[in-house]
ZAMARGU-4260 file (C-alpha; in steps of 0.2 Angstrom, whole numbers, plus 5000, padded with zeros to 4 digits):
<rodrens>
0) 4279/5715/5821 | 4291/5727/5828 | 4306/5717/5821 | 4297/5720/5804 | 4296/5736/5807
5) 4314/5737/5810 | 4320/5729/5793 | 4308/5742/5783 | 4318/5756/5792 | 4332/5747/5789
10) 4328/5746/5768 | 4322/5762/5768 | 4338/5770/5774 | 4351/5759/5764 | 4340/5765/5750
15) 4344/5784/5755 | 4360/5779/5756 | 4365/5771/5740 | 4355/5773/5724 | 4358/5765/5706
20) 4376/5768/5697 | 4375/5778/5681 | 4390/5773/5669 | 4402/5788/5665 | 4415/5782/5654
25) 4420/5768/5643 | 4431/5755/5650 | 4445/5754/5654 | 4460/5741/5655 | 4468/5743/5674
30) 4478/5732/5688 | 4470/5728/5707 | 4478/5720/5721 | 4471/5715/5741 | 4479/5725/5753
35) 4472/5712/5767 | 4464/5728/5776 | 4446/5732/5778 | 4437/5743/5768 | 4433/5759/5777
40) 4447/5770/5778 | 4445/5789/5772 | 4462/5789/5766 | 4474/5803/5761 | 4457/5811/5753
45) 4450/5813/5771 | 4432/5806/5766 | 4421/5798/5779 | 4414/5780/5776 | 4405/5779/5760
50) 4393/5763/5765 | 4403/5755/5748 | 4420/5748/5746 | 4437/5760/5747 | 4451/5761/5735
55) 4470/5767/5736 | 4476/5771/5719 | 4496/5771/5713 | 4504/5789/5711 | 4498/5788/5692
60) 4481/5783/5696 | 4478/5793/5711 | 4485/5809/5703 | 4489/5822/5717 | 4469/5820/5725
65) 4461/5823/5709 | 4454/5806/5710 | 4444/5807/5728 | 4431/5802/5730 | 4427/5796/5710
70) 4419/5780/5709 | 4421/5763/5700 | 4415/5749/5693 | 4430/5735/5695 | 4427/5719/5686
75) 4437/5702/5685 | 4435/5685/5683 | 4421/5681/5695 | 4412/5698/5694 | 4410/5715/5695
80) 4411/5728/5712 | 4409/5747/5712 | 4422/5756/5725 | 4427/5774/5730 | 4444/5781/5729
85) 4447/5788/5744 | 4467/5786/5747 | 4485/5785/5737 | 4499/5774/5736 | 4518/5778/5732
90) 4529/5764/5740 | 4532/5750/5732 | 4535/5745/5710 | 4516/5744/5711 | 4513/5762/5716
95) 4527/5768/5707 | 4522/5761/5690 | 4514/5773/5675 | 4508/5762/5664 | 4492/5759/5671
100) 4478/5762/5684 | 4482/5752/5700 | 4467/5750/5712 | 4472/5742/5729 | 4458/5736/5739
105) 4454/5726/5754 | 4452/5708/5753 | 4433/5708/5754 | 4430/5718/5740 | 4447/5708/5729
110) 4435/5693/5733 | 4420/5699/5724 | 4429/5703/5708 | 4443/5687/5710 | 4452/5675/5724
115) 4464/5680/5734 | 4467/5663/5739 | 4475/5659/5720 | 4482/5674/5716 | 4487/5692/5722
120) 4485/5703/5707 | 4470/5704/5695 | 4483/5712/5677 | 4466/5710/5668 | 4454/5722/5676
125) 4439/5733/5666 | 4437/5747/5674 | 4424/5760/5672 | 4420/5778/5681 | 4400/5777/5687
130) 4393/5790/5699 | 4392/5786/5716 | 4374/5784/5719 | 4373/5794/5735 | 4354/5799/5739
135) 4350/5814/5748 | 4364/5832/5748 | 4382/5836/5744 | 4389/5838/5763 | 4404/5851/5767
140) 4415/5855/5780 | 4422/5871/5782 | 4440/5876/5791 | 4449/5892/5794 | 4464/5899/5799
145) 4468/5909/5817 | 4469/5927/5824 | 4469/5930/5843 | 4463/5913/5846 | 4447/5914/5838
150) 4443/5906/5819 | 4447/5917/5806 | 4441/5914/5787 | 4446/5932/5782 | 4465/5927/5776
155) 4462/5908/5775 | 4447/5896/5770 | 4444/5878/5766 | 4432/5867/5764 | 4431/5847/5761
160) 4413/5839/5753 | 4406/5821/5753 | 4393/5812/5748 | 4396/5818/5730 | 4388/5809/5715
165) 4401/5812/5700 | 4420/5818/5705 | 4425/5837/5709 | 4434/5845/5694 | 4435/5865/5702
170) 4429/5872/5716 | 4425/5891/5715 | 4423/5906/5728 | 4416/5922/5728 | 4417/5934/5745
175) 4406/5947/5748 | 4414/5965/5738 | 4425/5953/5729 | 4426/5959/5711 | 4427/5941/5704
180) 4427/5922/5709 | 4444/5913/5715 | 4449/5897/5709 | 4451/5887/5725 | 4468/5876/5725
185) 4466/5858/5728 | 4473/5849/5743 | 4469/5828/5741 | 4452/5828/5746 | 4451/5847/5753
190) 4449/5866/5744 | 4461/5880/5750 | 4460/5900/5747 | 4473/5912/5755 | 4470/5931/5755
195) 4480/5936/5739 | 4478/5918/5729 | 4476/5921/5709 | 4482/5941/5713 | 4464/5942/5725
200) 4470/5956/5739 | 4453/5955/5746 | 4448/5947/5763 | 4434/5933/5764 | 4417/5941/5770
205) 4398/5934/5770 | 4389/5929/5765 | 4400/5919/5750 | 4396/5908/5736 | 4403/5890/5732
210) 4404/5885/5713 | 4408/5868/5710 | 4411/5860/5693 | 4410/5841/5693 | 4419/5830/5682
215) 4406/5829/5669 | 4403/5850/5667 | 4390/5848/5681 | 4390/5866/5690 | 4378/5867/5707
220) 4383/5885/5717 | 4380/5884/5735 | 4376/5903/5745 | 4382/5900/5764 | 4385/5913/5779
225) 4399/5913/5791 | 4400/5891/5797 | 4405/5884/5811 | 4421/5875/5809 | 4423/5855/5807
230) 4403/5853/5805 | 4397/5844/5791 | 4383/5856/5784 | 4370/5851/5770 | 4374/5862/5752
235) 4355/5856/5747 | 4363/5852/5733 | 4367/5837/5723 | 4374/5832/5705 | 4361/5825/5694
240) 4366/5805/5696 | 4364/5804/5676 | 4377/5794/5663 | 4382/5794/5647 | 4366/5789/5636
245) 4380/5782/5624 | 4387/5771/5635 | 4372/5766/5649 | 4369/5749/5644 | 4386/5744/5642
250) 4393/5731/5651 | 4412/5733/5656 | 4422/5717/5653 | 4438/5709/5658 | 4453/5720/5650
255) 4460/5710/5636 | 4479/5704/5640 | 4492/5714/5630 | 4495/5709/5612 | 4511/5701/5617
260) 4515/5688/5632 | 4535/5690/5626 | 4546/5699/5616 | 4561/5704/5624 | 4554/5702/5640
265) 4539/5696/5648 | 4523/5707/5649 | 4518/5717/5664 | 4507/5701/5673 | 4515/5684/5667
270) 4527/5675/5675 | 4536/5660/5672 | 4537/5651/5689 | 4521/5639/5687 | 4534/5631/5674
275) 4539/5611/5680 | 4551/5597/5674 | 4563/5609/5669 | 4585/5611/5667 | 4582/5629/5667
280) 4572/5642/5660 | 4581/5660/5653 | 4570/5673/5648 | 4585/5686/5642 | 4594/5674/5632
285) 4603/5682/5619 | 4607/5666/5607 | 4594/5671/5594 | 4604/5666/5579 | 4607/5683/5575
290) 4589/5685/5566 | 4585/5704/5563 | 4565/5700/5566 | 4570/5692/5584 | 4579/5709/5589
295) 4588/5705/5605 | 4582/5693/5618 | 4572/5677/5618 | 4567/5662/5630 | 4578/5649/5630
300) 4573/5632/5638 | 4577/5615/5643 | 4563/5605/5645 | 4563/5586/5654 | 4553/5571/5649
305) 4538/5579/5650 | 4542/5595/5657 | 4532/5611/5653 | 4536/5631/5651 | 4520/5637/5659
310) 4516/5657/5656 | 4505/5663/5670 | 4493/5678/5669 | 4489/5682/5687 | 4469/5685/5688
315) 4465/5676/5672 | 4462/5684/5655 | 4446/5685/5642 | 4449/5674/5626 | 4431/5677/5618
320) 4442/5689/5605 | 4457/5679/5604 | 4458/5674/5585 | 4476/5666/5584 | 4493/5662/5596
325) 4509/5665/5587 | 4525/5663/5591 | 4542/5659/5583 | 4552/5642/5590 | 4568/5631/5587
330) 4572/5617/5594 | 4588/5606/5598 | 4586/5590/5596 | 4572/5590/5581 | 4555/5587/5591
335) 4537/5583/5584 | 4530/5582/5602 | 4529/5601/5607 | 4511/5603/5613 | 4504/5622/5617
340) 4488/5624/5627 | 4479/5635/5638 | 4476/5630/5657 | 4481/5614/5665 | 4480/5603/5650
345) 4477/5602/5633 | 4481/5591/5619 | 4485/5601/5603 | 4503/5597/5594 | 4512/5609/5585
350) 4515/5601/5568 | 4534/5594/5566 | 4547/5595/5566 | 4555/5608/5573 | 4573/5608/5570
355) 4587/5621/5572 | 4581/5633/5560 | 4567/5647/5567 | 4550/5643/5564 | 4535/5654/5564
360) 4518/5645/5570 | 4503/5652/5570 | 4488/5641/5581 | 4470/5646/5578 | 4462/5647/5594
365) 4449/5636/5588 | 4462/5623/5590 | 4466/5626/5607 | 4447/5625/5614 | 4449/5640/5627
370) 4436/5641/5642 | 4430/5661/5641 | 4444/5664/5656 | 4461/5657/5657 | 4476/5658/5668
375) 4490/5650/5659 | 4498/5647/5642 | 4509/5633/5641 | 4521/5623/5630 | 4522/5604/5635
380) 4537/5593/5629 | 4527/5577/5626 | 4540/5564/5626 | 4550/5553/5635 | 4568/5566/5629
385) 4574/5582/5635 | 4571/5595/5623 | 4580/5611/5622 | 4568/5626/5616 | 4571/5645/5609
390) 4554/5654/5610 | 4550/5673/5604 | 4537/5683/5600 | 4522/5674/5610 | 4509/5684/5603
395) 4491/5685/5604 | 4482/5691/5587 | 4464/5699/5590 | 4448/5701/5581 | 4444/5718/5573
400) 4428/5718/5585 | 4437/5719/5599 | 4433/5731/5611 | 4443/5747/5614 | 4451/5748/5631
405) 4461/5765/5636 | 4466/5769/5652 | 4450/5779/5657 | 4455/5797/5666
</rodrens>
C-alpha cells in the first residue's frame, strides 16, 4: 500500500511538472549534434534544471540569450523530443556557421531523435518552437547592486525567471514616482536596469512593477515589494500554455535535404568518404569541358571494377516528396553499367551509353524504390573495367506539395 501511495505522489507531481506542448511555429529545417554530456546543465542562460532535455545552440541560433529558455520540438529519423535552450556555443565550424539552427544535445536526448552510434550529425532535422508545458507560476530571482555593504536596488536591479511557458520577448519596470516604465536590457538569461538607463535619472523604490512580454504578445505584470536577493519568488503568474490554432495538429517532419547534393561543391551534410573501390575521387575538378551550364567545378572520378561514389547524408533524409534525381554525367571509356541508387544497394541502370559528351539524366524516383529515410545516394560502376566519371549538378527535384521549411525565429 504505502509504495502505491508513493507512485501516485510521484505521478501527481511529474504532472505539475510538465504539461502538454502546444505548437508555436511552423517547422523548421535545422542541424543537431551529441555533445556526449548529460542533459542538465543551466548553461550560459543560468536556468535551473528544467525536468526535460537541455540544448546549446551555435552563435546564430542562440542569438545573444534571446533564445533562453524557449522550447523545441526536435525530430529525426527515429522520432521526435522536446528540449530547452538553456546555453550557446561559438567554438568550432559548427557554432560559427549562419546558415542554419544548430542544436547540440546530450547524447540521451540525440538517441531519441537518431543514433549516435552511426552518425554524429542529424543535417535533416524539423524543428518546431512549442511552449514548455510548465505547470504551476513564472519563478524570479532578484539581484542588486552594493552600498556600504548592504544590498542596494536603488542604482542597480535585476532579475532572472524560470519555469516560463512561451520565451521572454521584453521585460519592463516601473519604480515607485517613476514617470514611465524602463525597458530592461537583456543579459543571456538575466534582466538589467541601471539608474539612468533609457535617460531614467530616477532611483528604483517600492513597491515596483514587472511587465513581461512573451514571445507570442503575451503580457502578465507582476507588482512586488523590496525581495530578498538570490530567492526564487513565485510571480503567481504564468503565460497561457496555448498554440497556434492554425498549426496545432501539425506534425513537424524531417527537414527535406537541399535541392542540390553538388554543384560546385558538396552541400552542407554530404560527404564523400563512404565511397569504395576507387583511383581517386576530386570534388573541385575543374575539367568540365568548358560547358557554360556546368560553371566551374565538378566531380571527377575513377571508379574500379565494381567500385562505387557513395554521397552520404549524415542523419538520413525524407524521400516521401522526392519526384526525380538529376544530374549531368560523361564518362571515359563509354559505359552502359553505371547504376544510381539509394542506400546500400539497388539495381536501377542508367540507360547507355555514356560517352564523352555531357549528358543530362533525369531518374524518377519511382525507379529507384526509396525506403521513406535514406542515408546514401550512390553511383555503382557495374562491371568488370575501370571507369572514369565527370558528375555535376546532382539534384533532387521536388513535388509542389512539399512542405515549407524556414528557419523558424
Amino acid at each position: 500500500m504505502r509504495i502505491c501511495i508513493y507512485l501516485l505522489v510521484f505521478i501527481i507531481s511529474l504532472n505539475f511538472v510538465l504539461g502538454d506542448y502546444e505548437k508555436l511555429s511552423q517547422c523548421g529545417k535545422a542541424w543537431a549534434v551529441p555533445n556526449g554530456g548529460k542533459s542538465s546543465d543551466g548553461g550560459q542562460c543560468g536556468l535551473p534544471p528544467p525536468g526535460i532535455g537541455t540544448a546549446a545552440l551555435n552563435v546564430f541560433g542562440f542569438n545573444g540569450g534571446n533564445r533562453c529558455g524557449e522550447c523545441y520540438e526536435l525530430t529525426g529519423p527515429l522520432g521526435s523530443t522536446v528540449v530547452m535552450v538553456t546555453d550557446g556555443c561559438d567554438a568550432g565550424d559548427a557554432c560559427k556557421q549562419n546558415k542554419l539552427f544548430n542544436f547540440i544535445i546530450s547524447e540521451k536526448d540525440f538517441n531519441k531523435i537518431g543514433n549516435s552510434t552511426a552518425y554524429g550529425n542529424i543535417y535533416s532535422l524539423g524543428y518546431q518552437r512549442v511552449s514548455c508545458g510548465f505547470q504551476g507560476n513564472i519563478k524570479a530571482t532578484f539581484g542588486g547592486g552594493k552600498s556600504g555593504g548592504k544590498l542596494d536596488y536603488s542604482y542597480y536591479f535585476t532579475v532572472a525567471f524560470s519555469n516560463y511557458n512561451i520565451g521572454i520577448k521584453q521585460v519592463q519596470l516601473m519604480g515607485l514616482n517613476m514617470p514611465r516604465a524602463s525597458i530592461l536590457k537583456r543579459d543571456l538569461g538575466k534582466f538589467n536596469w541601471n539608474q539612468g538607463q533609457g535617460g531614467n535619472s530616477y532611483k528604483l523604490q517600492f513597491p515596483a512593477t514587472l511587465i513581461v512580454t512573451a514571445n507570442d504578445g503575451q503580457v502578465i505584470s507582476f507588482k512586488f515589494n523590496r525581495p530578498p536577493a538570490g530567492v526564487s519568488i513565485d510571480t503567481r503568474k504564468q503565460f497561457e500554455n496555448k498554440g497556434d490554432p492554425k498549426i496545432s495538429k501539425s506534425t513537424c517532419l524531417m527537414a527535406m535535404a537541399p535541392e542540390y547534393v553538388y554543384q560546385e561543391s558538396l552541400e552542407l551534410g554530404w560527404a564523400s568518404y563512404f565511397s569504395w573501390k576507387y583511383t581517386y575521387i576530386n570534388i573541385s575538378s575543374h575539367e568540365t569541358g568548358k560547358k557554360v551550364a556546368l560553371k566551374k567545378n565538378c566531380i571527377q572520378t575513377e571508379l574500379e571494377s565494381y567500385g562505387g561514389l557513395q554521397f552520404t547524408r549524415e542523419g538520413g533524409f525524407p524521400t516521401k516528396y522526392i519526384k526525380a534525381v538529376s544530374f549531368t554525367v560523361r564518362a571515359a571509356p563509354p559505359t552502359e553499367n553505371l547504376q544510381v541508387y539509394f542506400g546500400l544497394l539497388g539495381s536501377y541502370t542508367v540507360p547507355g551509353p555514356i560517352g564523352w559528351d555531357w549528358e543530362e539524366i533525369t531518374i524518377p524516383i519511382s525507379k529507384l524504390k526509396p525506403n521513406p529515410i535514406e542515408y546514401n545516394l550512390v553511383f555503382y560502376n557495374n562491371q568488370e573495367e575501370k571507369s572514369a566519371l565527370w558528375i555535376d549538378n546532382i539534384k533532387f527535384t521536388y513535388s509542389i506539395s512539399t512542405p515549407k521549411q524556414a528557419i523558424v525565429v
